[in-house]
ROZA-407877 format. One line per 4 residues: their letters; for each residue x, y, z of C-alpha. Coordinates in steps of 0.5 Angstrom, whole numbers, plus 2048, in hexadecimal, padded with zeros to 3 digits. Example, Ala and Ser with C-alpha at 12.3 -4.5 7.8 and 13.67 -1.06 7.14 Angstrom:
2
AS) 819/7F7/810 | 81B/7FE/80E
end
This chain:
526
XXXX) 827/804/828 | 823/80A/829 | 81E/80C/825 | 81A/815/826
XXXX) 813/813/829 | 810/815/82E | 810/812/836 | 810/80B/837
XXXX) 809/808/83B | 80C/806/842 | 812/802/842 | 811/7FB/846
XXXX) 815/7FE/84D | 80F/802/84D | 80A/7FD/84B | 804/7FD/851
XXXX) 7FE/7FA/850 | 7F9/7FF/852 | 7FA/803/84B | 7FA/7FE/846
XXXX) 7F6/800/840 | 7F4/7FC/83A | 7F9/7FA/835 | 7F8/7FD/82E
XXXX) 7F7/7F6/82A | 7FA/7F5/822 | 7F8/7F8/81D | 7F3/7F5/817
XXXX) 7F7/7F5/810 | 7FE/7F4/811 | 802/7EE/810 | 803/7E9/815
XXXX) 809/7E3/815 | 80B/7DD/819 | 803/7DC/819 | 7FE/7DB/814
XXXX) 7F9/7DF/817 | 7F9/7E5/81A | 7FA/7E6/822 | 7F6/7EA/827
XXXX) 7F6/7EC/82E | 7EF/7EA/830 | 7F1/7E2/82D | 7F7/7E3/832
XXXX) 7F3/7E4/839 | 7F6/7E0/83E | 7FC/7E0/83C | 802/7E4/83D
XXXX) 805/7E8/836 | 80B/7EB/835 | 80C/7F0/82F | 813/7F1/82D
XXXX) 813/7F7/828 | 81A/7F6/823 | 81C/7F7/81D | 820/7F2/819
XXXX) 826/7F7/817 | 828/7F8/81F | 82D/7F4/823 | 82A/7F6/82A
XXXX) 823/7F3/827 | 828/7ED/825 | 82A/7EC/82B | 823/7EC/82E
XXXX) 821/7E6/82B | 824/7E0/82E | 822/7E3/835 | 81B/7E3/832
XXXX) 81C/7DB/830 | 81D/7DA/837 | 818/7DD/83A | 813/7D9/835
XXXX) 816/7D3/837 | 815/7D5/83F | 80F/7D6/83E | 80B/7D2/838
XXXX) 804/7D4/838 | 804/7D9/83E | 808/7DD/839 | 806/7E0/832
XXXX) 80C/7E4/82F | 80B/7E8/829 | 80F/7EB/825 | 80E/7F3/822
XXXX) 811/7F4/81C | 813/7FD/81C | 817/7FE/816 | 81C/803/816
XXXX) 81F/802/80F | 81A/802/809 | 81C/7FB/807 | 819/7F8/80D
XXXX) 812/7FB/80D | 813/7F5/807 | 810/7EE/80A | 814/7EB/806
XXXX) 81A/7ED/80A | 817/7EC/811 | 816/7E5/80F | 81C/7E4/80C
XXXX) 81F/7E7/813 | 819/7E2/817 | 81D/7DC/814 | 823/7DF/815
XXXX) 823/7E0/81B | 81F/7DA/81C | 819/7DE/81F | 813/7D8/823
XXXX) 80E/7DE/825 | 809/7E2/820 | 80C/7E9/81E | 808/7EE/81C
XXXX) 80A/7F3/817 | 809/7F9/819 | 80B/7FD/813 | 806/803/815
XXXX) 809/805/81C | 803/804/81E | 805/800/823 | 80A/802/825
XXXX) 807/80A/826 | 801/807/82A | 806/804/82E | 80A/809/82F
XXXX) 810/806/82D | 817/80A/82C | 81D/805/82B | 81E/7FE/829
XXXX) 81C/7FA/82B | 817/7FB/831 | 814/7F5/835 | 80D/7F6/836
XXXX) 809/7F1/83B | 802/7F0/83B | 7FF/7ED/841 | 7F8/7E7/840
XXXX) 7F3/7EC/841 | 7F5/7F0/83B | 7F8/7F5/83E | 7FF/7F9/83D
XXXX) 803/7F7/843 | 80B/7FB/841 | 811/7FC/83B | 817/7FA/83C
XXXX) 81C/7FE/837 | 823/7FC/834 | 827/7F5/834 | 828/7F1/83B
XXXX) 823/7F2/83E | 821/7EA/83E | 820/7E9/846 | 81C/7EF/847
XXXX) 817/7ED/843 | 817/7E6/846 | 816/7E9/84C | 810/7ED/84B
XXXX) 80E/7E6/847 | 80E/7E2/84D | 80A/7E8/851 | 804/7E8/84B
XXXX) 804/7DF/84D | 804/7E1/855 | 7FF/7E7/854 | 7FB/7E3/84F
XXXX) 7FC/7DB/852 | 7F6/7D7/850 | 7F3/7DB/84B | 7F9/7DA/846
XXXX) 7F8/7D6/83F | 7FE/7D0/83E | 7FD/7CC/838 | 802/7CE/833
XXXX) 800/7D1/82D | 803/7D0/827 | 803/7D4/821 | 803/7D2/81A
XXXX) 80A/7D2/817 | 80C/7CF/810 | 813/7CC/80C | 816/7D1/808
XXXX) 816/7CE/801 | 81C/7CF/7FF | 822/7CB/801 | 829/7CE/7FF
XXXX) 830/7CC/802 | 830/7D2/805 | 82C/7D6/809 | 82D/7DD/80A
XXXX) 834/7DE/809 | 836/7E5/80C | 83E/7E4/809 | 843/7E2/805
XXXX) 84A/7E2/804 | 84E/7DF/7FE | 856/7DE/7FE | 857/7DC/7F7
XXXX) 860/7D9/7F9 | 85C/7D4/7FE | 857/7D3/7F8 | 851/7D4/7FD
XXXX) 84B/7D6/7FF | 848/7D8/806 | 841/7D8/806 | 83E/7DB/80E
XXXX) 838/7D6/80D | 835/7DA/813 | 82F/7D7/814 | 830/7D1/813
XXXX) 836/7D2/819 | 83C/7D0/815 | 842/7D1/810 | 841/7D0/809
XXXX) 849/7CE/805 | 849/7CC/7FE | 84D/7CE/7F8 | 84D/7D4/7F4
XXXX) 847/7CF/7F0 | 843/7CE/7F5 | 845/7C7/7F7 | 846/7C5/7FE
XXXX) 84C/7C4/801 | 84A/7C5/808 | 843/7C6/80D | 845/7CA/814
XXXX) 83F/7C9/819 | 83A/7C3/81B | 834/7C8/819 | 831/7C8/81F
XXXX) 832/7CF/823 | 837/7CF/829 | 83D/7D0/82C | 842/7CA/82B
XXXX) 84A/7C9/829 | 84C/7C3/826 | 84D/7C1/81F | 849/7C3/818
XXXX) 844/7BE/81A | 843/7C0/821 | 843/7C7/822 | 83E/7CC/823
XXXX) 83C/7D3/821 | 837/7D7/822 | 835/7DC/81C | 83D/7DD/819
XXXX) 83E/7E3/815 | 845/7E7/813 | 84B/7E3/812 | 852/7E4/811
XXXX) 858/7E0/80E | 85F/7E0/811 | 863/7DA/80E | 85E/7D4/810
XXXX) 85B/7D6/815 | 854/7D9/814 | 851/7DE/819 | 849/7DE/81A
XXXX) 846/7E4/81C | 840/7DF/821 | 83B/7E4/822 | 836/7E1/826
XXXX) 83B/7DD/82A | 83F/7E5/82B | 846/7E2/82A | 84B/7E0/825
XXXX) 84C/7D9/822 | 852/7D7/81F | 852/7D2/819 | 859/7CE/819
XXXX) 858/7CC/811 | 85D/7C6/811 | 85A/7C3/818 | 854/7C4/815
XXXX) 852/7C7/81E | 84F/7CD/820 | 850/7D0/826 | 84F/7D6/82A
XXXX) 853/7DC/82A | 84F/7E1/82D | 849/7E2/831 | 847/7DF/837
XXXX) 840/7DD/833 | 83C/7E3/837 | 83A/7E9/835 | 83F/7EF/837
XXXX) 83A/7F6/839 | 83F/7FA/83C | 840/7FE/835 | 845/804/836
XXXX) 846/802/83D | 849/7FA/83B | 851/7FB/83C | 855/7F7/837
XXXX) 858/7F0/83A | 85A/7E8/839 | 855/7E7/833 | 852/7E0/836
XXXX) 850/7E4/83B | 84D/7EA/839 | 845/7EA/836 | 843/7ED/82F
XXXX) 83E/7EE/82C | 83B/7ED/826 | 841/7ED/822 | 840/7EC/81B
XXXX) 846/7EE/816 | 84E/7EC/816 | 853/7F0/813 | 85A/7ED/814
XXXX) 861/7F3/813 | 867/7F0/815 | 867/7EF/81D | 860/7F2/81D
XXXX) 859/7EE/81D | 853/7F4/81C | 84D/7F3/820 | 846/7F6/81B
XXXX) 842/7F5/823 | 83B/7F6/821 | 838/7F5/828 | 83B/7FC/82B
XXXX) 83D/7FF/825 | 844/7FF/826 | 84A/7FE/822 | 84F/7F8/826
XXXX) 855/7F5/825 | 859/7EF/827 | 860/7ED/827 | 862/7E7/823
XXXX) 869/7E6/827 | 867/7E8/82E | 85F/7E6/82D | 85D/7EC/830
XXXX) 856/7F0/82F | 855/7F8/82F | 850/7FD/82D | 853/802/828
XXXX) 84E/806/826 | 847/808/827 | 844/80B/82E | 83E/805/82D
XXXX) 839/80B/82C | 835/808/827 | 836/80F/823 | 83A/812/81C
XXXX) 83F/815/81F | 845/817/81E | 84C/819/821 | 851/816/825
XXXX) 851/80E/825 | 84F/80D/82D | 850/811/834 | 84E/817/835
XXXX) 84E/81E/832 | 84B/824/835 | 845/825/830 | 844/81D/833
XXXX) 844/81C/82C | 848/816/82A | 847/811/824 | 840/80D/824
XXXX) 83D/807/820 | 837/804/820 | 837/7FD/81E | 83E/7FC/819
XXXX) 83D/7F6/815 | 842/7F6/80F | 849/7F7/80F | 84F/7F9/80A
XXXX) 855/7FC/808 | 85A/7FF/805 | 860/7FE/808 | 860/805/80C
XXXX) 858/806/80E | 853/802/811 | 84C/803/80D | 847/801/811
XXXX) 83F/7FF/80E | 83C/802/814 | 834/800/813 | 830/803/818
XXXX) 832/809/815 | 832/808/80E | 839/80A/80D | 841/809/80B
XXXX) 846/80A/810 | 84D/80B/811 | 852/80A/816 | 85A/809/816
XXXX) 85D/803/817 | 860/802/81D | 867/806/81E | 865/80A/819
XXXX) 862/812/81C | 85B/814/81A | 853/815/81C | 84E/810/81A
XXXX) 84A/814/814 | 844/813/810 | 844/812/808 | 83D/812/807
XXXX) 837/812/80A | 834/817/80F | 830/814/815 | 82C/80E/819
XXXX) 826/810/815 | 829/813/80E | 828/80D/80A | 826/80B/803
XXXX) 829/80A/7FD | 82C/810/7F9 | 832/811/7F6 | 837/817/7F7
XXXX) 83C/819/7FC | 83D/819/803 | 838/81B/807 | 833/81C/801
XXXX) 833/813/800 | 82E/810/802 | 82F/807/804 | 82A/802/807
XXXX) 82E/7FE/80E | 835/7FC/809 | 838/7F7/80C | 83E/7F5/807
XXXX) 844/7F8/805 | 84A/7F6/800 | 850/7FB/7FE | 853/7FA/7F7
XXXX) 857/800/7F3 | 855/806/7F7 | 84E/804/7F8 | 849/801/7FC
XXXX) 844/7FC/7FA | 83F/7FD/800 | 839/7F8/801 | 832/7FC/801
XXXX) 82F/7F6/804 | 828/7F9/805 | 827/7FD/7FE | 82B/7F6/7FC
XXXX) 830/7F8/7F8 | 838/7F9/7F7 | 839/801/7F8 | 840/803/7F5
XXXX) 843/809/7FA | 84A/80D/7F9 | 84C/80F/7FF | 850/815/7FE
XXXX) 84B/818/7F9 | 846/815/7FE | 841/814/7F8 | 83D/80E/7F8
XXXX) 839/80A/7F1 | 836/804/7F0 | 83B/7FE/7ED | 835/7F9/7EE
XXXX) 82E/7F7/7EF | 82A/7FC/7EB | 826/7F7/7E6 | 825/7F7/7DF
XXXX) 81D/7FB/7DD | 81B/7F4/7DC | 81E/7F0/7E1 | 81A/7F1/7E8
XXXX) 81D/7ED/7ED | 823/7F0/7F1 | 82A/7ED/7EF | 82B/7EC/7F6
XXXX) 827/7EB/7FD | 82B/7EF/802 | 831/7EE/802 | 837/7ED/808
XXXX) 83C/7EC/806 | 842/7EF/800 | 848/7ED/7FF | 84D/7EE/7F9
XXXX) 853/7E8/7F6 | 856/7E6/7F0 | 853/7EA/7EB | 84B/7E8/7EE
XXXX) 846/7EB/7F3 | 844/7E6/7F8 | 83D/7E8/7FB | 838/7E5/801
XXXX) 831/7E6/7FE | 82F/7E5/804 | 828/7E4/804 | 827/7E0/7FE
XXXX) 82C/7DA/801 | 832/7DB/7FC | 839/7DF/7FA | 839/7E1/7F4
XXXX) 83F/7E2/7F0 | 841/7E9/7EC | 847/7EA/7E6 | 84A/7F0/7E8
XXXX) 84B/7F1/7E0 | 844/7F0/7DD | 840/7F0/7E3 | 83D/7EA/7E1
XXXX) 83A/7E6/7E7 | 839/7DF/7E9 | 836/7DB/7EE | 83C/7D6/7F2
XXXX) 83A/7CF/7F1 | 83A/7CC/7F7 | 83C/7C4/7F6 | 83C/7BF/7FC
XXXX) 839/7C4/801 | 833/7C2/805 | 82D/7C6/807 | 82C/7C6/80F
XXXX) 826/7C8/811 | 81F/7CC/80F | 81B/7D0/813 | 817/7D4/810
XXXX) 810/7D8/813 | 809/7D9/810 | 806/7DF/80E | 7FF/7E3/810
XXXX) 801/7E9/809 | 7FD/7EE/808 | 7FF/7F2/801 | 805/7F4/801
XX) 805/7FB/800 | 80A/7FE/7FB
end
């Protein structure tokens, strides 16, 4: 992701060791997490250190994070990474919602919130995220900007080792990490669906790597997944997954969007297996350029939301901001919309037009219908999308919402509507009930009049904690609104009628695991 700033510092390729300068080192007064005190360069001379600017909210950022982990597991003690946490949206200037985001994505290394820019202006940062290498002198060595860039960074970490072999630090250090206190069944919950005719539940437990099913009262009927991360077939008990989201109910078979695994897992609900359906497990980069084909082998990337209309499966693919397809009958996938441009574009659904100004999404995230067109939550821009179905002639268009960096929260119409990185959406009657994740609330959009109001989570004067904590996922059934209050570890449950909410008992679901970090905090401001 893109950012306007000014040029970045030299890249790795042109790393030489004649033009090194001090690195600039962390400023004092700002919050630090995964340790419990705050890091300095100098403390780290002797060692290599790698600096990974990102931003909670972005996928390429995402996808950085478990090449990271292999490098702190290749090189335990000569490698220090830490991570520069540079908001683009004002939720996550919070340390609270960085630290959410630590334990969700099972952060190990300490992470600096760099709520000022500081950090990232001294280091002339402009996209998320850049890799910074630092070498044992304390020096600035190179950046490295974008996702996969996981063996180029390897490469000039074994340079540093040989130009620095004999004068290397090796005893691991360890920094301070804390449980988190509070254990729930589930932990980060990104969706939800309900199917009031089957009288179930399903719950996407996405960090506790599995599927929740219970009945409509909350009382289990069935548990999908080990609880540890991977990417395994077999029955209920043995499977894998790896960071699940959307879901989609055909008869009885329920399809997981396995986002981390980039692949798409049927659930036979009568067998009690799972299998894989599509994905080969390896992320697909080719964006506009991959061709549609057999879907066990072709890659995704990040899919995280299904939508089912008649022979046709909707791909919400998060990782390169397209809208794909796969066919139930012919197990067939096909990009269908969207250039993989991370932009707000609209106009033709995919190809080629002579302003080259074809359809873009940047980061879709939730999916809904009314039978005709597909409404995208499109996160990264903040908005809502439209797009017709397939056999259905149209352009994808905008309903509300104007651009990567226009957010906020303000109600309206179109282009004058302000969200916060919407992940969820549900269609009822003529109306959207869209997932404002970062502004933690549930917004009510009419898409033919394109305007927008808040239909929950604006609390009463007396009450000061939000009604939700950044929400995922919405989804409408029976008369009730079913939503994924994704931070706070639980689905709460909304009659449609009166508006009363409550919270699904869980009953017979066990909690899986607790990581949690500790914190150096400053005051956090206002």
């Amino acid at each position: 992701m893109n950012y306007a700033g000014a040029p970045a510092l030299p890249t790795l390729e042109a790393a030489q060791a004649g033009k090194r300068f001090p690195a600039f080192d962390f400023p004092a007064k700002h919050d630090w997490l995964n340790t419990d005190k705050p890091v300095k360069l100098a403390d780290l001379r002797g060692r290599i250190v790698l600096l990974d600017f990102w931003t909670l909210c972005c996928i390429n950022c995402i996808h950085t994070l478990p090449d990271l982990a292999k490098l702190e597991a290749q090189y335990p003690g000569i490698l220090v990474v830490i991570g520069v946490h540079s908001p683009k949206f004002e939720n996550e200037k919070k340390t609270s919602s960085i630290h959410k985001a630590v334990l969700r994505y099972d952060i190990k290394h300490p992470v600096f919130n760099d709520i000022d820019h500081r950090m990232w202006r001294a280091y002339q940062v402009n996209a998320w995220p850049t890799l910074v290498l630092i070498d044992p002198n304390g020096n600035y060595y190179g950046s490295a900007s974008g996702e996969g860039n996981l063996e180029l960074v390897d490469l000039h970490i074994k340079k540093l080792i040989k130009e620095f072999a004999g004068k290397l630090k090796k005893d691991p250090i360890h920094f301070k990490l804390a449980k988190e206190k509070e254990v729930t069944p589930l932990y980060f919950p990104g969706k939800v669906l309900a199917d009031p005719a089957s009288k179930r539940i399903f719950i996407a437990d996405s960090t506790n790597q599995r599927i929740v099913i219970t009945n409509l009262e909350g009382k289990k009927i069935a548990i999908a997944g080990s609880g540890k991360e991977g990417l395994k077939d077999g029955t209920f008990a043995e499977a894998q997954f790896s960071d699940p989201q959307g879901m989609a109910l055909d008869g009885d078979t329920l399809y997981v969007a396995d986002r981390k695994n980039h692949s798409i897992r049927a659930l036979d609900l009568k067998k009690e297996t799972v299998k894989l359906i599509a994905g080969t497990g390896e992320q697909n980069r080719m964006g506009w350029r991959a061709a549609g084909g057999p879907a066990l082998k072709l890659g995704l990337n990040s899919p995280w939301d299904l939508l089912i209309h008649k022979t046709k499966m909707y791909i919400a693919m998060a990782g390169s901001h397209q809208i794909w397809t796969y066919d139930l009958a012919k197990q067939r996938l096909d990009n269908y919309a969207g250039s993989g441009l991370e932009q707000i574009y609209d106009g033709p659904l995919r190809g080629f037009t002579l302003d080259n100004r074809v359809s873009a999404f940047a980061q879709p995230s939730g999916l809904a219908t009314d039978g005709k067109q597909l409404f995208v939550a499109d996160s990264e821009t903040s908005s809502v999308r439209a797009l017709p179905l397939v056999g259905i002639k149209g352009n994808v268009t905008t309903v509300v919402g104007s651009g990567l960096f226009e957010f906020g929260d303000k109600n309206g119409k179109g282009k004058q509507v302000r969200l916060q990185h919407a992940l969820g959406i549900a269609y009822l009657d003529g109306k959207l009930y869209v997932a404002d994740t970062y502004n933690s609330k549930i917004k009510l959009i009419n898409p033919v009049t394109q305007t927008c109001e808040t239909y929950l989570g604006d609390p009463p004067g007396w009450l000061k904690e939000k009604m939700f904590n950044e929400p995922g996922g919405v989804q409408i059934a029976g008369g009730k609104m079913y939503i994924a209050d994704t931070n706070n570890h639980r689905i709460q449950i909304v009659d449609m009628k009166t508006k009363a909410i409550s919270t699904l008992r869980l009953q017979g679901v066990d909690p899986v695991r607790r990581d949690a970090v500790a914190s150096s905090k400053e005051k956090e401001k206002k």
